[in-house]
N, C-alpha and C positions, 0 to 999 in steps of 0.2 A: 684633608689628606692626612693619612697616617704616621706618625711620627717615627723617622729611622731610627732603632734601637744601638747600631757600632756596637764598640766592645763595651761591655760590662764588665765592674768591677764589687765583688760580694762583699758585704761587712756583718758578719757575724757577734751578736752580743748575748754572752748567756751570764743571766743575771740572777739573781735571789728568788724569782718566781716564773720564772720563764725564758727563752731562746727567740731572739726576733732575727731578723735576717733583713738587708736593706741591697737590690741590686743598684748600683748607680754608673751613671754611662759619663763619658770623657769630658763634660762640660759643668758635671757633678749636677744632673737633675738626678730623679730618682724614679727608676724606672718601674720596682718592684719594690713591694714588701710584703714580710710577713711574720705573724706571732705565735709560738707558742708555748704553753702554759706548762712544767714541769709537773705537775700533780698529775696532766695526765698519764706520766708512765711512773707512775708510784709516789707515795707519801712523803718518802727522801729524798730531800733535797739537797744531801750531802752526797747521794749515791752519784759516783760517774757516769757509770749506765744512763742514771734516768738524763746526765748532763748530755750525753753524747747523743740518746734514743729522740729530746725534745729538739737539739740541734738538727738531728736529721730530719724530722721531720718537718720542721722551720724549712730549712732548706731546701727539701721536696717539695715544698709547698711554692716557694719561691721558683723556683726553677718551672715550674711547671706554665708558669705566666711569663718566661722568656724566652728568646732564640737560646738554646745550649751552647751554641756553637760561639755566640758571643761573649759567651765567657771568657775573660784572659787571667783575671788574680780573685785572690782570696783571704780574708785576714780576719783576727777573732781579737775581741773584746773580752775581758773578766773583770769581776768583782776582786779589787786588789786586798791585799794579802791571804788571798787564800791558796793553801800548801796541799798537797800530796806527797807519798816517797811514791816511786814508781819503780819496776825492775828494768833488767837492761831489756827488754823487750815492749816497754812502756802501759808494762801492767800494772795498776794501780794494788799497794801494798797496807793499804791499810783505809780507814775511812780519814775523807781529807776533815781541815779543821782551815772553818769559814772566816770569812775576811775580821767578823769580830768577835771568835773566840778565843779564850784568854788561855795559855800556857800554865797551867795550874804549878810552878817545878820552881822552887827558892832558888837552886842551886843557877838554873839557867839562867835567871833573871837577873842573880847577884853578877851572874860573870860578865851579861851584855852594858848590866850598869856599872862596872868596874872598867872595861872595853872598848866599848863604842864611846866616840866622840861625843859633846854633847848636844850637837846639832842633830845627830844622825835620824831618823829616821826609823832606824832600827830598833831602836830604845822601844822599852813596852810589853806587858804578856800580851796584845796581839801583832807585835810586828812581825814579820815574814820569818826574820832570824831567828827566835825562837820557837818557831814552829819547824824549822827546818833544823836545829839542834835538836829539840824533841823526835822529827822521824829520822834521825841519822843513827836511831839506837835500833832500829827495823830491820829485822832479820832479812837479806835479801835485795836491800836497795842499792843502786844506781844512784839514782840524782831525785832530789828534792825537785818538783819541780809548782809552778804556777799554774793554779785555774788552766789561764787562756795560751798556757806552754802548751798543756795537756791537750786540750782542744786543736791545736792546730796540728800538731804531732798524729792527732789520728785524720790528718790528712795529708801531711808531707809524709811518715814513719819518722821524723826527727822527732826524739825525744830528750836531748842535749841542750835547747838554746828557749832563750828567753829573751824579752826586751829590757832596753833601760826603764820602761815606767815600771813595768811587774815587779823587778827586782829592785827599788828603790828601798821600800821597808825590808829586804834581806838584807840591805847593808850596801848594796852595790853606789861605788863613789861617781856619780855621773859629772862631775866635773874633769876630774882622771879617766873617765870610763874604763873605768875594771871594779875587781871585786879590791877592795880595800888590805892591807897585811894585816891590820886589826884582826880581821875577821877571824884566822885562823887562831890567833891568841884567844879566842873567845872555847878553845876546842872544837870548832868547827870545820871536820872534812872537808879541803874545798873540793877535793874529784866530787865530791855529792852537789856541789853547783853549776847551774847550768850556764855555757854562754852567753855570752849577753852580747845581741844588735841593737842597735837603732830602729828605735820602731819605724818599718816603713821600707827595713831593706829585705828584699826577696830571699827567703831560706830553704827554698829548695822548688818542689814539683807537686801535683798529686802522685798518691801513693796508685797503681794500677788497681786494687781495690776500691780504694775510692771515689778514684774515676768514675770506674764501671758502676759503683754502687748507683751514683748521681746523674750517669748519665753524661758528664764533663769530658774533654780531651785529657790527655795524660800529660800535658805540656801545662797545664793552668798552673799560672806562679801560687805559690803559698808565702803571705809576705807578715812577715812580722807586724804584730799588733801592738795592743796598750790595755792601759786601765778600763772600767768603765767610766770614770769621771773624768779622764784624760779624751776618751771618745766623746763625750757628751759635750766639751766645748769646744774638738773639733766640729762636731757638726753645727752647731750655730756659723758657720765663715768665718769666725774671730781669729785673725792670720797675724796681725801686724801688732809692733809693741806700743803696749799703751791698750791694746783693745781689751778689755773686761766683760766677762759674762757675772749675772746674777741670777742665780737658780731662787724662784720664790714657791718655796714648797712648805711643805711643816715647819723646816727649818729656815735660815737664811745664810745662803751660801754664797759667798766672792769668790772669781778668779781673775787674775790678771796676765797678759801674757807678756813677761819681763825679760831684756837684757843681760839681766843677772840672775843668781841663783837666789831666794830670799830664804832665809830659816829661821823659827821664832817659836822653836818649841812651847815655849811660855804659851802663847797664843794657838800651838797644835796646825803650826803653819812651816809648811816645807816645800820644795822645788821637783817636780818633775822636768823631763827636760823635751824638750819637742824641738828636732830637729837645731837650730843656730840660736835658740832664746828657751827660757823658762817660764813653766805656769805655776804660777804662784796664787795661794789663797788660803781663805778662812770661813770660817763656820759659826754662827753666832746662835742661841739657841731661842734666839726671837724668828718669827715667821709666822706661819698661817695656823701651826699649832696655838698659838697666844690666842687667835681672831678666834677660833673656832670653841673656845671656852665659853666667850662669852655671845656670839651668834651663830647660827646655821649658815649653808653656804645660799639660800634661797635668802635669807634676811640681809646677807651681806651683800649680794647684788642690789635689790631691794634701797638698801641705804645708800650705798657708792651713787644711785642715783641721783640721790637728793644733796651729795655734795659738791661745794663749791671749790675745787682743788686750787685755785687760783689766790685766796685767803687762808691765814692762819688763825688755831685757834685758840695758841696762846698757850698750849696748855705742854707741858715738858715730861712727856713721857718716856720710860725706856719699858716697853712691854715683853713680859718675859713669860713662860707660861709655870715657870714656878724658881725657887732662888737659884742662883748661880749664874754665870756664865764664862765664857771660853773666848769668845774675839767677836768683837773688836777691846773690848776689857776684859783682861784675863785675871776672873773676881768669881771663885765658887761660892759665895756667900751675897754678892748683889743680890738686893731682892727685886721683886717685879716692882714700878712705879706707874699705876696707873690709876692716880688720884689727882685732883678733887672730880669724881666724875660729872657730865653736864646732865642735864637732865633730859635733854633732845639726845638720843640713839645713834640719830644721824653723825653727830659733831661727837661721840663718845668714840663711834668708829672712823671716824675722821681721824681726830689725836692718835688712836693708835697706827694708823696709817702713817699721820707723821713721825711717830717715836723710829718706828721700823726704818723710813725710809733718814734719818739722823744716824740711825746705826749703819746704814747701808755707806753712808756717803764717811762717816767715823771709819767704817771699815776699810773702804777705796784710801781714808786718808795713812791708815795707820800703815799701810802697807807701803804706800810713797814712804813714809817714817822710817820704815823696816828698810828701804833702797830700793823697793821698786819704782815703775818708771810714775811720769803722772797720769791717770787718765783721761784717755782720749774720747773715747767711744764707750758705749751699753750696751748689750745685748741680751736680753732678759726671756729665762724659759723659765716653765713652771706655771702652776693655779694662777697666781695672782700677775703673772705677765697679763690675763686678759682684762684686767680690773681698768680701765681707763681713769678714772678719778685717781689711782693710786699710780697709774704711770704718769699722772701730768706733774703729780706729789712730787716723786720721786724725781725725774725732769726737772723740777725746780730745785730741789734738792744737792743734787748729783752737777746740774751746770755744767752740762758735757751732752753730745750730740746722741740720738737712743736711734740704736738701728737695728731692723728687724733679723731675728736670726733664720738662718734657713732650715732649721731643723732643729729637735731638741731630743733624735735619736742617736743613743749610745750607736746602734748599729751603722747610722751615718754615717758619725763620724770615724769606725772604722774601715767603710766602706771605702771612704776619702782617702784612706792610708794605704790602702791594698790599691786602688788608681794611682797615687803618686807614686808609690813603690814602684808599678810596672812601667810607669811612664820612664822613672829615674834609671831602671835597666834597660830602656829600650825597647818594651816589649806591647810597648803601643803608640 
């Protein structure tokens, strides 16, 4: 028998290389998806057009595999700090500047480091706030606004409001929730910043064009979004505090979802805030980048077989893929430690398995350190989640229960935001 589809709820995620879109229905399975690529409507991927042309088509794509009619909300996901000015009619005024380009301007930098707190977030030529002092010299602008403001805007017509994730690196105080009085000392217009909700609460309708464009009712909620990395651990299920996700990709990435706000500039560690608790984390520049120096990814399955995770081997690595690092030690000069090597391959990528998975468990600690809560739970996305031999590793390591995540799509987990948004209004 065919599975009843009920209402659906869209999570839009347009990222660095492309627009995926995720429909998911009230009990949070997932009824649809789909991806596409930004290159194919041009080279620029700084261009809005091409953001808004692969979004559409994402979304066409999606819609076309569901009831229409099932639709009730809608929410977008971005790459956080990346800025636009836009004018009062939410025309993009200049070309945006991406989550990590840097503010080339002494002057602006010296006034956010004279200014801003020193926890803030703000700090930095790529944080939000200086890119939004930069387009506040733009002939014609309205409001600074975010990526996934912009995005959703050309589906409500609001082009005024923004979330507390998106606006965290502009400065915005999410424990006050507002924009900070710093801020303006900094010479920065605040009529040029956009409101700020809670990711999650509904800001408006479709626009009658974009209804019709889509094919949609004109009643579809448009509900405030988030980060992409703020979406990427909503969609694993990690709801409760104490739950931790690890991203095992090139890099190695913690988060935790904390009762308090944690900040550790030192460590390049700050607080988003999700609804009644904070996600909190860090970034270590050990991960799959390190593995992949010294083997292929056919040699590294290959070997994981032939080890015994159960045994150590003694050997005390911190595997780095070249000097420095950020957190869980924050040591730009650390160098890589991965000597005396064994002579068996097998046990050479064994150790580094364990160095990694010393850092993974150093970093869950250092964040308890920082005031986070302890950890309870794992939930691991990424290449090396599949690696069985290194999740037994890490299981022994970590001494905390590993639970599967339900997804490791940014669009997911906005999809999950735009359902609880409508559920929270009532409109499901």
């Amino acid at each position: 028998m065919a599975r009843p589809i009920g209402p659906l709820s869209i999570g839009i995620d347009i990222g660095t290389s492309g627009a995926r879109a995720v429909a998911m229905r009230s009990d949070f399975s997932i009824a649809a998806r789909s991806a596409v690529p930004l290159d194919r409507f041009g080279q620029n991927a700084r261009e809005p057009s091409v953001w808004w042309s692969a979004v559409g088509a994402a979304l066409t794509e999606l819609l076309a595999g569901v009831d229409l009619a099932a639709v009730r909300s809608i929410a977008v996901d971005g790459t956080s700090g990346t800025l636009l000015p836009v004018d009062g009619a939410g025309r993009p005024l200049a070309e945006p500047l991406m989550y990590n380009d840097k503010v080339d301007d002494d002057a602006i930098l010296a006034v956010i480091a004279r200014e801003a707190p020193a926890a803030s977030a703000a700090r930095g030529a790529t944080s939000g706030l200086a890119k939004a002092l930069w387009f506040q010299r733009q002939s014609g602008v309205a409001v600074v606004l975010h990526q996934a403001d912009w995005i959703a805007g050309r589906f409500s017509g609001r082009f005024d409001i923004s979330d507390e994730n998106n606006a965290l690196k502009t400065g915005y105080d999410i424990e006050a929730r507002r924009w900070p009085d710093w801020i303006a000392a900094t010479g920065m217009r605040m009529e040029f910043l956009p409101r700020v909700v809670k990711p999650g609460d509904v800001t408006g309708t479709l626009t009658a064009s974009a209804a019709d464009l889509f094919g949609l009712a004109r009643d579809v909620a448009v509900v405030a979004g988030t980060t992409d990395g703020c979406a990427s651990f909503l969609a694993t299920g990690a709801a409760a505090v104490g739950d931790g996700v690890t991203a095992l990709g090139s890099s190695l990435t913690l988060k935790i979802l904390s009762d308090r706000p944690i900040s550790a500039p030192q460590f390049g560690i700050y607080s988003h805030r999700l609804g009644g608790a904070y996600l909190a984390g860090g970034a270590s520049n050990s991960g799959g980048k390190v593995l992949a120096q010294h083997f292929s990814l056919a040699r590294i399955i290959e070997l994981s077989a032939a080890i015994d995770p159960m045994t150590e081997t003694g050997l005390d690595y911190y595997p780095l893929p070249a000097v420095g690092e950020r957190f869980p030690v924050a040591d730009p000069a650390l160098p890589p430690r991965l000597t005396p090597r064994p002579a068996d391959d097998a046990d050479y990528l064994k150790a580094m398995l364990e160095g990694i998975a010393e850092i993974e468990a150093l970093g869950y600690r250092r964040l308890a350190e920082l005031g986070a809560p302890r950890l309870l739970s794992v939930r691991s996305v990424g290449g090396g989640a599949a690696n069985p031999a290194w999740t037994a590793i890490r299981q022994r390591k970590l001494g905390v229960g590993f639970l599967p995540a339900l997804s490791d799509e940014a669009a997911a987990g906005t999809a999950r935001l735009a359902l609880m948004g409508a559920i929270e209004a009532g409109l499901l």
